[in-house]
N, CA, C and O atoms as a DFTB+ gen file, in Angstrom:
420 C
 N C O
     1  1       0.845      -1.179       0.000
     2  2       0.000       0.000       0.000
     3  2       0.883       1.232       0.000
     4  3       2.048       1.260       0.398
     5  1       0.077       2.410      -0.575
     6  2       1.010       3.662      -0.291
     7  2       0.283       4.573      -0.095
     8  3      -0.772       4.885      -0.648
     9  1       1.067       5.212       1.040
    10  2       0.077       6.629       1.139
    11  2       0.238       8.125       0.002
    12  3       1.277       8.712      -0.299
    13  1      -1.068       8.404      -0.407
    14  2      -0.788       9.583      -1.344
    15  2      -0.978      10.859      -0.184
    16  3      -0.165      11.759      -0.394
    17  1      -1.533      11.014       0.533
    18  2      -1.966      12.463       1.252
    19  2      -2.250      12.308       2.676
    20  3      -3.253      11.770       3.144
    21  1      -0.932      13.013       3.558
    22  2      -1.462      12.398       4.996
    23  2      -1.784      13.994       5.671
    24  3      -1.790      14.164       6.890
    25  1      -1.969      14.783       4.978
    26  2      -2.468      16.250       4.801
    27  2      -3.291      16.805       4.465
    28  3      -3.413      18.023       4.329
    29  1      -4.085      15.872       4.250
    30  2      -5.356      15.943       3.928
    31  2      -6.475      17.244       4.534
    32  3      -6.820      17.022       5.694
    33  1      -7.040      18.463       3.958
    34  2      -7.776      19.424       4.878
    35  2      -8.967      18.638       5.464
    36  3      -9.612      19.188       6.356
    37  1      -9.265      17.595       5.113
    38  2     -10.715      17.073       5.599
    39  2     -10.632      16.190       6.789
    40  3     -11.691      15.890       7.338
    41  1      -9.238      15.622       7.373
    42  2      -8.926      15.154       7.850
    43  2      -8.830      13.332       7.272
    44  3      -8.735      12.418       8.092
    45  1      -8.875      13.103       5.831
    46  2      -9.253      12.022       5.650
    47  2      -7.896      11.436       5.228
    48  3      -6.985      12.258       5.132
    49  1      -7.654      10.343       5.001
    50  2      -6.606      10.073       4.687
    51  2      -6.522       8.950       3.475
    52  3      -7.107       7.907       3.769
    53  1      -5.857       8.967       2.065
    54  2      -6.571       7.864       1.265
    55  2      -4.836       6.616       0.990
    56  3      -3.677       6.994       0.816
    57  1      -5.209       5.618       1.038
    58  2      -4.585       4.867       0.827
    59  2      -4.881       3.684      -0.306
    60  3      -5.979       3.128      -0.321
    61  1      -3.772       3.314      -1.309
    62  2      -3.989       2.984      -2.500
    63  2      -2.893       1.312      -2.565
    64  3      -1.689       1.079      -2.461
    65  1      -4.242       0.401      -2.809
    66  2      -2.765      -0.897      -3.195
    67  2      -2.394      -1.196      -4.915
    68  3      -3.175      -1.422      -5.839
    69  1      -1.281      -1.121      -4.914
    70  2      -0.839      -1.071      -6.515
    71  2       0.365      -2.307      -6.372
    72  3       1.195      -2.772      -5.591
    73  1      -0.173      -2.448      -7.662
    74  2       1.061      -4.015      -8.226
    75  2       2.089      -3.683      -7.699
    76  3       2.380      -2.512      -7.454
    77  1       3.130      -5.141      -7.327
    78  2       4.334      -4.786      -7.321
    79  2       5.210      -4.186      -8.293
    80  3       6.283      -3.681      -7.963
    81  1       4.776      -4.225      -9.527
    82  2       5.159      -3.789     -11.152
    83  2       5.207      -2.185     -11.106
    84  3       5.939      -1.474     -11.794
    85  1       4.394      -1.822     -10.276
    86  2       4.119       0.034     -10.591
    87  2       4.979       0.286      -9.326
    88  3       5.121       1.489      -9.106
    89  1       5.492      -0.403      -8.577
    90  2       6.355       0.136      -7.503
    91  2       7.752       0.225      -7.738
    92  3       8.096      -0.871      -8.179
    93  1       8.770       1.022      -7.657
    94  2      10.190       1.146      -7.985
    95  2      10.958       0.507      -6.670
    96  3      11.411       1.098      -5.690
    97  1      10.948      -1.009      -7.007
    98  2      11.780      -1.448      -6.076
    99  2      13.226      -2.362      -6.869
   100  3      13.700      -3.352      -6.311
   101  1      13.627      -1.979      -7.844
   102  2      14.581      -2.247      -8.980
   103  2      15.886      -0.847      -8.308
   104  3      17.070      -1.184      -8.275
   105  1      15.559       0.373      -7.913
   106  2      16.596       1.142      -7.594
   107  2      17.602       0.181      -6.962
   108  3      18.612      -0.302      -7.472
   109  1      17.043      -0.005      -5.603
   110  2      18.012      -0.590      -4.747
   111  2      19.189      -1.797      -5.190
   112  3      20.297      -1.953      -4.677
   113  1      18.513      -2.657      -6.408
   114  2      19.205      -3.867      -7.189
   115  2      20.070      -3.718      -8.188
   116  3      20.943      -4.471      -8.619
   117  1      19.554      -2.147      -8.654
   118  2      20.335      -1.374      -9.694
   119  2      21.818      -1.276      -9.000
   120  3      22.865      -1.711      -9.479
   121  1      21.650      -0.612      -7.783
   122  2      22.681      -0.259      -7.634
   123  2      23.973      -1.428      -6.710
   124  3      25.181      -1.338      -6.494
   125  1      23.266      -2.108      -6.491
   126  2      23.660      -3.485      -6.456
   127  2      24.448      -3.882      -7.064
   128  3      25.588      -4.140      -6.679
   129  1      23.880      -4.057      -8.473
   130  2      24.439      -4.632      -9.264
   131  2      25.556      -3.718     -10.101
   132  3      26.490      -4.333     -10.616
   133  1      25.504      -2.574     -10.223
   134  2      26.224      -1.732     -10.435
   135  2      27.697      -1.517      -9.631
   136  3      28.737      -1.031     -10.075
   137  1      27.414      -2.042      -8.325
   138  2      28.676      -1.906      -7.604
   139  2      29.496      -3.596      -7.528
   140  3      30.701      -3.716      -7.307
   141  1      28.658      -4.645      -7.734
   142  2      29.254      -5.779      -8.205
   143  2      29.719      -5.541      -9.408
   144  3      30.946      -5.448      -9.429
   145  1      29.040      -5.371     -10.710
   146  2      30.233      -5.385     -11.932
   147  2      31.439      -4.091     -12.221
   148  3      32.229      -4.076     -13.165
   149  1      31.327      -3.115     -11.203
   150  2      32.331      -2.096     -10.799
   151  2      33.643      -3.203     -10.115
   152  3      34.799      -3.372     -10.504
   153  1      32.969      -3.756      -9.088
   154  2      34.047      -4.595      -8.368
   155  2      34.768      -6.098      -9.063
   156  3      35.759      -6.678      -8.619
   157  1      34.066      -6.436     -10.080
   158  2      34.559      -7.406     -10.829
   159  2      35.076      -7.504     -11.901
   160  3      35.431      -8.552     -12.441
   161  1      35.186      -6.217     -12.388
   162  2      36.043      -5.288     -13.255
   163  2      37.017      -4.752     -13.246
   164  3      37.845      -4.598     -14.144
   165  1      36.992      -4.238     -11.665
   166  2      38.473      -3.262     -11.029
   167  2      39.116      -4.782     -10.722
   168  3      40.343      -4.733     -10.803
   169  1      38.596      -6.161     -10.381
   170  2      39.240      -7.003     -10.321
   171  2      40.250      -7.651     -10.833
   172  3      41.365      -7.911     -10.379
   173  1      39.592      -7.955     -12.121
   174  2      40.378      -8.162     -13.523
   175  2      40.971      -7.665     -13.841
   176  3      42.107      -8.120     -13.977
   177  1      40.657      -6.279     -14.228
   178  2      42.073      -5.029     -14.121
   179  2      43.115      -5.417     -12.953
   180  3      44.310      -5.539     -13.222
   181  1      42.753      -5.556     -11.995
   182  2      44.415      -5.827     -11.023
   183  2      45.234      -6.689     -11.545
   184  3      46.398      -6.506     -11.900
   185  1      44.099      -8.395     -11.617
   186  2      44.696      -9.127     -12.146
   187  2      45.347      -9.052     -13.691
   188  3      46.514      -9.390     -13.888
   189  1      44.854      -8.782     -14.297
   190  2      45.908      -8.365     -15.712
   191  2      47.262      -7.637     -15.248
   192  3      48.388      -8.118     -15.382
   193  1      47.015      -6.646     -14.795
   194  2      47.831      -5.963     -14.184
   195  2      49.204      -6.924     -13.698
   196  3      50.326      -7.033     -14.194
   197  1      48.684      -7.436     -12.725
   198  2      49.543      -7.987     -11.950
   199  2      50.182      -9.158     -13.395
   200  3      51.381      -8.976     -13.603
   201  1      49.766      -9.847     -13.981
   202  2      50.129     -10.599     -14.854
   203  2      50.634     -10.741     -15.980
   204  3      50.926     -11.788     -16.557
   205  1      50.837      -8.840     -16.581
   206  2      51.652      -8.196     -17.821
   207  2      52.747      -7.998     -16.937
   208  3      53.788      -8.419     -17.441
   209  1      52.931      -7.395     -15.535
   210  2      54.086      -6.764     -14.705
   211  2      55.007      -8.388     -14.905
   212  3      56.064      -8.384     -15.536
   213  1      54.457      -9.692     -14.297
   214  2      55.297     -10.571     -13.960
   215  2      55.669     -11.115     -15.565
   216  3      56.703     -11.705     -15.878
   217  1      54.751     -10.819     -16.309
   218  2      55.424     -11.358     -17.713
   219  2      56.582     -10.440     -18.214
   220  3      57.515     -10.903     -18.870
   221  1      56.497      -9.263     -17.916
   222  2      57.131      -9.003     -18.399
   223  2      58.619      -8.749     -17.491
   224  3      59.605      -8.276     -18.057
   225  1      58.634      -9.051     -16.318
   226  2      59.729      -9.416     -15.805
   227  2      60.500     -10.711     -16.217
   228  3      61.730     -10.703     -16.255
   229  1      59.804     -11.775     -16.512
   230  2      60.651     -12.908     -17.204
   231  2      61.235     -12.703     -18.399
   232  3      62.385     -13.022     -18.700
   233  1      60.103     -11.946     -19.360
   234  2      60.941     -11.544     -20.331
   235  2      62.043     -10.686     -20.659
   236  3      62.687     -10.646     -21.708
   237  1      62.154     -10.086     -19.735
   238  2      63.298      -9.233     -19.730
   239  2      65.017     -10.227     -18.957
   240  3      66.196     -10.049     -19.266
   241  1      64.468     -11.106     -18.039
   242  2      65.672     -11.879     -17.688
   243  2      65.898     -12.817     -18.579
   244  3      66.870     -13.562     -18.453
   245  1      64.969     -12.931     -19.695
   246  2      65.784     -14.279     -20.623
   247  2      65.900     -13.436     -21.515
   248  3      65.790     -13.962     -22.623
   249  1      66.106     -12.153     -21.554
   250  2      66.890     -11.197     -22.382
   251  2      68.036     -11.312     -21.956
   252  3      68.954     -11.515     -22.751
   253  1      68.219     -11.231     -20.862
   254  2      69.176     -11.047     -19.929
   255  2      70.620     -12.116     -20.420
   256  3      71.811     -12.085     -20.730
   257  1      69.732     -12.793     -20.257
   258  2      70.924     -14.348     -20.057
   259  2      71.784     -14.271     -21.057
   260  3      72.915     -14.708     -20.842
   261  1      71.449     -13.666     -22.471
   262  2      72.571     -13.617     -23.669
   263  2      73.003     -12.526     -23.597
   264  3      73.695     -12.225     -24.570
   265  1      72.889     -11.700     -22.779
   266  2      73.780     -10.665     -22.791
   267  2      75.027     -10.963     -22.439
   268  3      75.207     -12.103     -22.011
   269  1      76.683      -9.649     -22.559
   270  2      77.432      -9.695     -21.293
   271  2      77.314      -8.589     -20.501
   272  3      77.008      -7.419     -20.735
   273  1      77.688      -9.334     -19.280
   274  2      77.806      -8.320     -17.582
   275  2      78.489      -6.943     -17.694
   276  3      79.720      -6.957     -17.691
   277  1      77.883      -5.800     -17.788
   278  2      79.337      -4.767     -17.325
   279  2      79.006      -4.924     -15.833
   280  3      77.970      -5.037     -15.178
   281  1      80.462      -4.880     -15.545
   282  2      80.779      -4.245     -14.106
   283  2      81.476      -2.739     -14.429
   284  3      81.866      -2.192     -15.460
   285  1      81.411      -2.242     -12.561
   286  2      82.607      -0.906     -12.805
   287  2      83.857      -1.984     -12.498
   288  3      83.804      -3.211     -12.426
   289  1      85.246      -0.886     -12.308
   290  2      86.405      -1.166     -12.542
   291  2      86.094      -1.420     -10.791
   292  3      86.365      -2.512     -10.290
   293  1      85.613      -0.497     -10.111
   294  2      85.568      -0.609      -8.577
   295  2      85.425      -1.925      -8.056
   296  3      86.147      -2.397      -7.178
   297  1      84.314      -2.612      -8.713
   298  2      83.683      -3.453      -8.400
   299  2      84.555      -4.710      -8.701
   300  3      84.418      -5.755      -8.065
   301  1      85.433      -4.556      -9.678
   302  2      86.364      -5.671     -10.217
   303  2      87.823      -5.475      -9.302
   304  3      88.704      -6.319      -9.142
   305  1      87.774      -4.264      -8.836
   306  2      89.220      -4.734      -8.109
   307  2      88.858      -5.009      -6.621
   308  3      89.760      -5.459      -5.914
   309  1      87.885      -4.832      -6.182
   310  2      86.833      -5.830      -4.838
   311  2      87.202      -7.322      -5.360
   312  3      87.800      -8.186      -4.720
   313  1      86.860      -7.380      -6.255
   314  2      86.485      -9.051      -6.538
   315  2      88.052      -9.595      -6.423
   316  3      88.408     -10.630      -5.861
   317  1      88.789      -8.747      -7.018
   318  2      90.130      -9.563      -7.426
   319  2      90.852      -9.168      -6.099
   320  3      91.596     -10.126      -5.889
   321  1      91.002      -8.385      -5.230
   322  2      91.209      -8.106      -4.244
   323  2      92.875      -7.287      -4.850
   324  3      94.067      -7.579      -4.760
   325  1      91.886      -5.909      -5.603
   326  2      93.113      -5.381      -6.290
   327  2      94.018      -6.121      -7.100
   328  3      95.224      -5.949      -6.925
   329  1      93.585      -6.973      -8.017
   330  2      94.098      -7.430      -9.367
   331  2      95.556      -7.725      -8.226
   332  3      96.525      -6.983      -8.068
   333  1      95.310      -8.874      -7.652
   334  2      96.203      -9.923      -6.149
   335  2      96.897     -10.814      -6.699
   336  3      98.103     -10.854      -6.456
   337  1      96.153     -11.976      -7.793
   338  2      96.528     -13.251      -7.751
   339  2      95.937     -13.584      -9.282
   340  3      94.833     -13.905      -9.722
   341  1      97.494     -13.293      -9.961
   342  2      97.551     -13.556     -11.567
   343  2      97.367     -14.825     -11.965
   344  3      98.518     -15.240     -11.828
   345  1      96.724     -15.770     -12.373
   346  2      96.556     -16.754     -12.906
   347  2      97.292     -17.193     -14.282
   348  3      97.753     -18.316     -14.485
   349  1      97.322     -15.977     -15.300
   350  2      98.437     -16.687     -16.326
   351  2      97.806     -15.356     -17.004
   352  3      97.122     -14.442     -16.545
   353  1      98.344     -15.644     -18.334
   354  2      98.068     -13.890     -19.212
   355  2      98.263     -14.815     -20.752
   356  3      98.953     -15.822     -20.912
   357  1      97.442     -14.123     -21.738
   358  2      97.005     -14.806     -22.676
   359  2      97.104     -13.454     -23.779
   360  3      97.613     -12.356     -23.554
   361  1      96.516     -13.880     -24.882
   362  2      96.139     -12.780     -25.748
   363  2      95.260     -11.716     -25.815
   364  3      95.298     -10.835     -26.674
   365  1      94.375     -11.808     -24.802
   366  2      93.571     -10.608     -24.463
   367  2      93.441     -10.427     -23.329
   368  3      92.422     -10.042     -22.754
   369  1      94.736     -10.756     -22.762
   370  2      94.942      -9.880     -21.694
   371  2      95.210     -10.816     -20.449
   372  3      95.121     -12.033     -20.608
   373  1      95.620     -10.146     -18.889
   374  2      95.887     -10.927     -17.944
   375  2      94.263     -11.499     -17.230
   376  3      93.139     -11.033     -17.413
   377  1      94.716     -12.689     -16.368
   378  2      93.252     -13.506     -16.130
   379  2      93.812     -13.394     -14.274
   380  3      94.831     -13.773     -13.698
   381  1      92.997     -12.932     -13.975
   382  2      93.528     -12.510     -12.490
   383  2      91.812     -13.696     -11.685
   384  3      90.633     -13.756     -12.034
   385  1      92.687     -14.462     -10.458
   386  2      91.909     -14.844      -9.827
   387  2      90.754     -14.105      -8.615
   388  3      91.323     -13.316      -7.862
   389  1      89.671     -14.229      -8.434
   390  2      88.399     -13.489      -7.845
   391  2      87.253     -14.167      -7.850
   392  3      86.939     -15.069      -8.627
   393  1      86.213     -13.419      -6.374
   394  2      85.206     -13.917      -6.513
   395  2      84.119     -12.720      -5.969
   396  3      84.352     -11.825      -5.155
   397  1      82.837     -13.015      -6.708
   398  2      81.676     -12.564      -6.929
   399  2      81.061     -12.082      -5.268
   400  3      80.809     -12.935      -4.417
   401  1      80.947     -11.095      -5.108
   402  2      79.788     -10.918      -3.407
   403  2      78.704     -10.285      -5.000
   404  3      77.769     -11.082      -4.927
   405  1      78.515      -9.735      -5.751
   406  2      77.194      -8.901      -5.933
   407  2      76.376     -10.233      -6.762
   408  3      76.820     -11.356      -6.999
   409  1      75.389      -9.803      -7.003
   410  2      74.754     -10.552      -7.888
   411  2      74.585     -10.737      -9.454
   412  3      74.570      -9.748     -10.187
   413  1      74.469     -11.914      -9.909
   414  2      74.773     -12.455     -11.200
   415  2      73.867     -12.825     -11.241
   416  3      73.255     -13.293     -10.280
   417  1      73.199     -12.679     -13.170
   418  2      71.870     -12.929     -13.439
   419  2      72.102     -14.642     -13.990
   420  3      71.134     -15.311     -14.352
């Protein structure tokens, strides 16, 4: 039922029953549903998200792997402990013994 007039000057008051069809009770489901396919959308978006970022981190390390390493010079006379302990000398050059603290891909 719904009330049309509770202001009535006569003091009367009229009340009316109408289909559930003529009543707007679809707002509330509207928006319902509006905030579920908002949320199952921003979902998918993360997840893609998250799943171009990690692809494309692999692809970049099996780029990686055929590359070669630069180091600095700093970093190479750490390793060798100031070019210390000559191993033998060849055609491109001396082969000095050392080892790695940083990381190698």
């Amino acid at each position: 039922m719904q009330q049309l007039s509770s202001d009535d000057s006569r003091g009367q008051i009229l009340y009316l029953k109408l289909a559930t069809s003529e009543i707007d009770v679809h707002k509330r489901s509207k928006g319902t549903i509006i905030c579920v396919v908002v949320g199952v959308v921003a979902g998918v978006g993360v997840l893609l998200a998250i799943l171009w970022s990690r692809k494309r981190i692999l692809v970049s390390r099996k780029a990686a792997e055929g590359l070669l390493v630069v180091y600095r010079y700093r970093d190479l006379q750490d390793t060798t402990r100031n070019f210390f302990e000559k191993l033998r000398g060849g055609g491109f050059g001396s082969i000095f013994k050392g080892t790695l603290d940083i990381p190698v891909w």
